[in-house]
C-alpha positions as CSV (number, residue, x, y, z in Angstrom):
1,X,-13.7,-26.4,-18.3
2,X,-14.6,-23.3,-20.4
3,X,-12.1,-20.2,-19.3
4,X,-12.7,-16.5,-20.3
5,X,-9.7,-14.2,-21.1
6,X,-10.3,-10.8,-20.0
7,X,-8.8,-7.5,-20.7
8,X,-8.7,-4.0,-19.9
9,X,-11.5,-3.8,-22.1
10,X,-14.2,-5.9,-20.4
11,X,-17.5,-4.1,-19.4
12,X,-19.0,-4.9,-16.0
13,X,-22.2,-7.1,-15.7
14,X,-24.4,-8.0,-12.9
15,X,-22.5,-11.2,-12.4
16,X,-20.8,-12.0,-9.2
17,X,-17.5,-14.0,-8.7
18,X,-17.7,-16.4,-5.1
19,X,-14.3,-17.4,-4.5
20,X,-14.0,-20.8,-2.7
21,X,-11.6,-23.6,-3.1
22,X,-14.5,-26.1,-2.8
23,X,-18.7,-25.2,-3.1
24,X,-19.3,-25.8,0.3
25,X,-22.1,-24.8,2.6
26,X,-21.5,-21.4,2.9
27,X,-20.3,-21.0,-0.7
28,X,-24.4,-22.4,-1.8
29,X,-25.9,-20.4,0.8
30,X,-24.1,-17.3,-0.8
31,X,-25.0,-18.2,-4.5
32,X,-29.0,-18.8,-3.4
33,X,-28.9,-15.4,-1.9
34,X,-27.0,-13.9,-4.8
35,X,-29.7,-15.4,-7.4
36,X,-32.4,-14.4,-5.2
37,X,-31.1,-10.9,-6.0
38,X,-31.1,-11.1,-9.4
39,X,-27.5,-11.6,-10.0
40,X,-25.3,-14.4,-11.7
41,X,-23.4,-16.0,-9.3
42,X,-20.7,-18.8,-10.1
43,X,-17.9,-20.6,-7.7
44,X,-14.3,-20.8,-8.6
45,X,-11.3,-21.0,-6.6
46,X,-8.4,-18.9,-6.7
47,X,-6.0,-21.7,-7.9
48,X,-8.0,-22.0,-11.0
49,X,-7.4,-18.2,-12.4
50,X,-3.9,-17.3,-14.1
51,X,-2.1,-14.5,-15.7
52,X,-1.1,-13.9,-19.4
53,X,1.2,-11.1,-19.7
54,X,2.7,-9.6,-22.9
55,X,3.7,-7.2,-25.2
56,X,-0.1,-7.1,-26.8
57,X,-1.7,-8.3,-24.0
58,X,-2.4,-8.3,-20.9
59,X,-5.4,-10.8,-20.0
60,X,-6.4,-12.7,-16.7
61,X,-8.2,-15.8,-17.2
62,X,-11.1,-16.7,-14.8
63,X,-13.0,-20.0,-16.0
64,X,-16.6,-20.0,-16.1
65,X,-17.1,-16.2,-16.5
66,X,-18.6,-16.0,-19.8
67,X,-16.5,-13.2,-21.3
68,X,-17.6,-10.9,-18.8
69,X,-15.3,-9.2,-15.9
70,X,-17.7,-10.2,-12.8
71,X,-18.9,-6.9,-11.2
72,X,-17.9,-8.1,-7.7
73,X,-15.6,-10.7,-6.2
74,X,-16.6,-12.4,-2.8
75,X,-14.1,-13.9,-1.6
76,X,-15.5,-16.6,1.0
77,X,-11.9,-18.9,1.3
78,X,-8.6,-19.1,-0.2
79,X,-7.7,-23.0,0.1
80,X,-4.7,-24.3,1.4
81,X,-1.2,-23.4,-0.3
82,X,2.6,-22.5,-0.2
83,X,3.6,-18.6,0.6
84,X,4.1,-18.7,-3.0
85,X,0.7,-19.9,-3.8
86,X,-1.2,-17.4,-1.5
87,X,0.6,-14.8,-2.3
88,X,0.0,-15.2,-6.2
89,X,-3.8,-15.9,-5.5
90,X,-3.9,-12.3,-3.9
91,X,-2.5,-11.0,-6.7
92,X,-5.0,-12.2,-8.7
93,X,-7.6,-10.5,-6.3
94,X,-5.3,-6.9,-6.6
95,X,-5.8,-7.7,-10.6
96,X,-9.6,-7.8,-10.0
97,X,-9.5,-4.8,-8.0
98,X,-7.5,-2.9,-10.5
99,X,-9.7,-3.9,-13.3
100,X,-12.7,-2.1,-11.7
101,X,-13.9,-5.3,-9.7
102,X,-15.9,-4.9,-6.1
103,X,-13.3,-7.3,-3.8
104,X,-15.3,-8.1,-0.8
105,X,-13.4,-8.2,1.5
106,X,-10.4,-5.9,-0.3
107,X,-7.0,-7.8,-0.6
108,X,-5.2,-5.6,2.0
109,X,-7.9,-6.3,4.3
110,X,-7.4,-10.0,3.6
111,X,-4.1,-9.8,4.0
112,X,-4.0,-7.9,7.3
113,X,-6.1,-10.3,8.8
114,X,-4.6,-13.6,7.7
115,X,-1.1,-12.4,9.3
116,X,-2.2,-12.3,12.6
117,X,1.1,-10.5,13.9
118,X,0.1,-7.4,11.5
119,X,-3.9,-8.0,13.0
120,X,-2.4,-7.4,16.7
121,X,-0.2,-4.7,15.7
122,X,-3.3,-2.6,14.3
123,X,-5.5,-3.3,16.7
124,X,-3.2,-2.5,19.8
125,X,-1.7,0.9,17.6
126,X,-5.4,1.6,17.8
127,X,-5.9,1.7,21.3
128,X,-7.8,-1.5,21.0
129,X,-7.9,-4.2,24.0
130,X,-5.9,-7.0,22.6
131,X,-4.1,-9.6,24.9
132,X,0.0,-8.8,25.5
133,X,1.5,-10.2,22.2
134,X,4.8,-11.2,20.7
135,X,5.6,-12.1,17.1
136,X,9.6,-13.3,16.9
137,X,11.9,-15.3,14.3
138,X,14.0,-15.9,17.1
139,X,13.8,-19.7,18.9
140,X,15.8,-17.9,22.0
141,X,13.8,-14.7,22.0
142,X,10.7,-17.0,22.0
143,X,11.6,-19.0,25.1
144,X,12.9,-16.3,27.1
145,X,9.4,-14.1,26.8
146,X,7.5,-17.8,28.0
147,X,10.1,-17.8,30.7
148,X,9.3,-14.4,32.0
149,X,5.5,-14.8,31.1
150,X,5.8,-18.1,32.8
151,X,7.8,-17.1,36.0
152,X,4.5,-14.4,36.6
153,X,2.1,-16.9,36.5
154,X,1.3,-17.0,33.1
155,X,0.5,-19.0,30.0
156,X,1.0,-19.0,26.7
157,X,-0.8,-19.3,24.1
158,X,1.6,-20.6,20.7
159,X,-0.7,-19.7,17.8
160,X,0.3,-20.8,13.7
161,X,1.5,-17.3,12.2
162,X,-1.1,-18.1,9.4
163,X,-4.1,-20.3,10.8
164,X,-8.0,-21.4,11.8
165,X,-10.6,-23.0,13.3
166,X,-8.2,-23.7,16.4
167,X,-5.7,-25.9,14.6
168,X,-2.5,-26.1,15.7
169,X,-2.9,-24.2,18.8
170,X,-0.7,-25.2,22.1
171,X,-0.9,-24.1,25.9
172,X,2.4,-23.4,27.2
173,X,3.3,-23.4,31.1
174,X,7.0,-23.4,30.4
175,X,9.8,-22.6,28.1
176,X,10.5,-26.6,27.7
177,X,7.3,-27.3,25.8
178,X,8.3,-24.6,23.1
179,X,8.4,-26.4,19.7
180,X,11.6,-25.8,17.5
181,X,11.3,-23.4,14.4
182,X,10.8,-25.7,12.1
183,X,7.7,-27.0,13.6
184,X,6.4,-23.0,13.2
185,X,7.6,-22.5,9.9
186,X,10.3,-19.9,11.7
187,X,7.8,-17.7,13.0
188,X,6.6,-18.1,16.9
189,X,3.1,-15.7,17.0
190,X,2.8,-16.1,21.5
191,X,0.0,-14.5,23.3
192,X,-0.5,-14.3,26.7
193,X,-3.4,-16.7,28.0
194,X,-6.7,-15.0,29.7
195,X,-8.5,-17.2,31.5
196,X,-12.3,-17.2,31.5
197,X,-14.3,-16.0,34.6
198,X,-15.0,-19.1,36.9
199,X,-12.7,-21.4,35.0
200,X,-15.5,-21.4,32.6
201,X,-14.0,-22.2,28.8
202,X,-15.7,-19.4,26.7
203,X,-15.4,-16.2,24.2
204,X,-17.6,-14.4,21.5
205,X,-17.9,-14.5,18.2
206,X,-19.0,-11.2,16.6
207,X,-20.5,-10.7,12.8
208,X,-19.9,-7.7,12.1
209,X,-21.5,-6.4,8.0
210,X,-21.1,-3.2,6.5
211,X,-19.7,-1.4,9.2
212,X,-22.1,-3.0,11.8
213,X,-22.3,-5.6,14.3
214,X,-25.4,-7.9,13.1
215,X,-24.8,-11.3,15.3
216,X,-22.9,-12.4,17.9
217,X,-22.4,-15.9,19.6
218,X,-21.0,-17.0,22.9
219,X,-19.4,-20.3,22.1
220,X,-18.7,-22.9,25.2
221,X,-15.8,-25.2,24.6
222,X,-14.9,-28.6,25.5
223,X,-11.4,-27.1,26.2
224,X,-9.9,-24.0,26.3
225,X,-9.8,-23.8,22.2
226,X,-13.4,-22.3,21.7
227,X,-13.8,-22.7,17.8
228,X,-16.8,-24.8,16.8
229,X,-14.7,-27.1,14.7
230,X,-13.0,-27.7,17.9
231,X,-16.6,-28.6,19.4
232,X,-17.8,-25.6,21.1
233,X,-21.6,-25.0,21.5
234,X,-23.2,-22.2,20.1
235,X,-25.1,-20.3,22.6
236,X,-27.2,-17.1,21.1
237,X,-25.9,-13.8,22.3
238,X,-27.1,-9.8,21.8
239,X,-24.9,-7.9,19.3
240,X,-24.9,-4.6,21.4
241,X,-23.2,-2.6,23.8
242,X,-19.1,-2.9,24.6
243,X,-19.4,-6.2,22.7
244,X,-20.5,-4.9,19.4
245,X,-18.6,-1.4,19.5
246,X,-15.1,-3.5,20.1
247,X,-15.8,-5.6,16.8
248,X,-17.0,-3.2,14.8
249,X,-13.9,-0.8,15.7
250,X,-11.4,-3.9,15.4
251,X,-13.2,-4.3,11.8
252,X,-12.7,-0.9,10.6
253,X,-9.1,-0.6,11.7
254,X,-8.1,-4.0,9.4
255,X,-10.6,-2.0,6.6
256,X,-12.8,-4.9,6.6
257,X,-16.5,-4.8,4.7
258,X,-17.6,-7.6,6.9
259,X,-15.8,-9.7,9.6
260,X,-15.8,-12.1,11.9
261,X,-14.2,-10.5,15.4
262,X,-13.4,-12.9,18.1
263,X,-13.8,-11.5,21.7
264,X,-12.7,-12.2,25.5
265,X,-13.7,-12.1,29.0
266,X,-10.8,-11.4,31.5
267,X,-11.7,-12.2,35.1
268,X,-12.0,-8.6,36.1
269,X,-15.0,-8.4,33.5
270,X,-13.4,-6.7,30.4
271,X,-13.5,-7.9,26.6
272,X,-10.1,-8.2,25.2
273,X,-10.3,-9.0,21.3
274,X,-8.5,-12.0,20.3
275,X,-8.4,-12.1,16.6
276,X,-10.7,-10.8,13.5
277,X,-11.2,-13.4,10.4
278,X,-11.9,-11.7,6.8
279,X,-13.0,-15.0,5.8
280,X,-15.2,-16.2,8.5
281,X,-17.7,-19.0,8.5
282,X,-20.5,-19.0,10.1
283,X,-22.9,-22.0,10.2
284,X,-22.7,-22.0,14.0
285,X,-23.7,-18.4,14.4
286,X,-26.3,-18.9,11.9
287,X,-27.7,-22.0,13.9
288,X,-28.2,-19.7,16.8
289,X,-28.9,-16.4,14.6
290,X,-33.0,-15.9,13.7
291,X,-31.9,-14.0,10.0
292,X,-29.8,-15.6,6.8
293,X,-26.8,-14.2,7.4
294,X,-25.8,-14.9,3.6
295,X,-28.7,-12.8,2.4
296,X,-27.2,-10.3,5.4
297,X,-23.8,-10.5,3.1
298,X,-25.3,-10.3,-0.2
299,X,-27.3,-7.0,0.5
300,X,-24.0,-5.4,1.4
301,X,-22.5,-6.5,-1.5
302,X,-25.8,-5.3,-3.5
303,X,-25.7,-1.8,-1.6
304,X,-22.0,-1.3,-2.9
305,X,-22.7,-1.9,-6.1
306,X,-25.0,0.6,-6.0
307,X,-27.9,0.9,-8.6
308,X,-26.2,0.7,-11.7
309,X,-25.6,-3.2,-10.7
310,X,-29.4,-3.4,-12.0
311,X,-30.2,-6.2,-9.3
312,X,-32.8,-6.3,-6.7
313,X,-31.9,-6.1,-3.8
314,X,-32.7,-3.0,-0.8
315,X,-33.3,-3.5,2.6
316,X,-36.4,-4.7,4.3
């Protein structure tokens, strides 16, 4: 595998970095776009960069990049990993960033987003309709808030600290069928259940690019987990009104460039926003979506390059 070694030194070039543990579908829908552009796109995964750090150098090594410091990074997934592992392949992002890279989205965005404690936090701090939430280390603390939430009628929703696509999620109707901390990795993330409007399982999925809300989705589930990994159908939806000013509010406040914002209806009618991915997929809003969203991404990432990226891009 040829690797580059870059330093302080390296000039930008129109070439842009898609970061993806494996070239899936997204990750090729993102590189056509990008060379319809004009641009250079390659695909590496995070796990594949590394540091060199002494006292002459200072280098971070990148394979496939030529000897040329890509002009933007988008970041599309980070593969699966220890704490340790993430939290190095962030730092490579930071090292990008620092070196004069575009990071789309920016690592503190990424990282406010793929804690979900610190997403809930921002959003209700903002003002932001969010459902009750309760982040704890504590096994004891954790079963007495589903006893209480429990004893009113409520459920639970137990949620992985760090998680997608609906994995790992459990319903909880009593303190009994709390798991022990092991089984969370010490951390219980508990959110108090909203029921759909006539026992109907269903939420939205927002798209939210540069600032704006460009797609949404309604997605039906089999269940009450509504991702479309899970098996949800997609049902086309307008990005406007309460729907699109919630997500692209809950989007700013994590500093996102583009997001996915997941939204919703309580029985009295009201959106409540359940989450917001900086890494979202989106083949099933694209199935139900009439524009490619991946060109959608691409001129965004175009437009902050601005002009002296020398590609073609504008809008139409």
């Amino acid at each position: 595998m040829p690797t580059c070694w870059i330093g302080r030194s390296a000039m930008p070039k129109p070439k842009v970095l898609i970061v993806s543990s494996k070239p899936d579908w997204h990750g090729q829908r993102l590189k056509t776009a990008l060379a319809a552009s004009g641009a250079d796109p390659f695909i590496t995964a995070l796990d594949q960069c590394r540091f060199e750090i002494g006292a002459d150098k200072t280098l971070l090594s990148i394979p496939h990049c030529q000897d040329q410091l890509p002009q933007a990074v988008l970041v599309r997934n980070f593969g699966g990993g220890s704490f340790e592992q993430v939290t190095m392949r962030l730092g490579i992002l930071h090292a990008l960033h620092r070196l004069g890279c575009l990071i789309y989205n920016p690592p503190a965005a990424i990282e406010r987003c793929v804690d979900k404690s610190m997403t809930s936090f921002l959003l209700g701090h903002a003002g932001l309709p969010t459902p009750a939430t309760w982040t704890t280390e504590s096994a004891e603390h954790a079963r007495h808030i589903v006893q209480t939430e429990t004893a009113q009628g409520n459920q639970i929703v137990l949620k992985p600290l760090f998680g997608a696509q609906g994995i790992g999620l459990k319903l909880l109707t009593g303190p009994d069928q709390l798991p022990a901390d092991e089984a969370v990795a010490g951390a219980y993330y508990l959110q108090r259940y909203i029921p759909s409007p006539n026992d109907q399982w269903r939420d939205w999925r927002v798209l939210v690019v540069g600032g704006k809300a460009e797609a949404a989705m309604m997605r039906v589930g089999t269940s009450w987990i509504t991702n479309v990994r899970q098996g949800a159908a997609c049902v086309a939806a307008p990005a406007v009104g309460e729907l699109a000013q919630l997500a692209e509010q809950a989007a700013k406040i994590v500093g996102a460039y583009y997001a996915g914002v997941d939204l919703i209806l309580d029985q009295n009618g009201r959106f409540s926003i359940l989450e917001v991915n900086s890494m979202p997929a989106w083949r099933g809003l694209q199935s139900v979506t009439e524009f490619d969203i991946a060109e959608r991404l691409v001129r965004d990432v175009l437009d902050r390059l601005g002009p002296a990226a020398g590609l073609r891009h504008g809008r139409a």
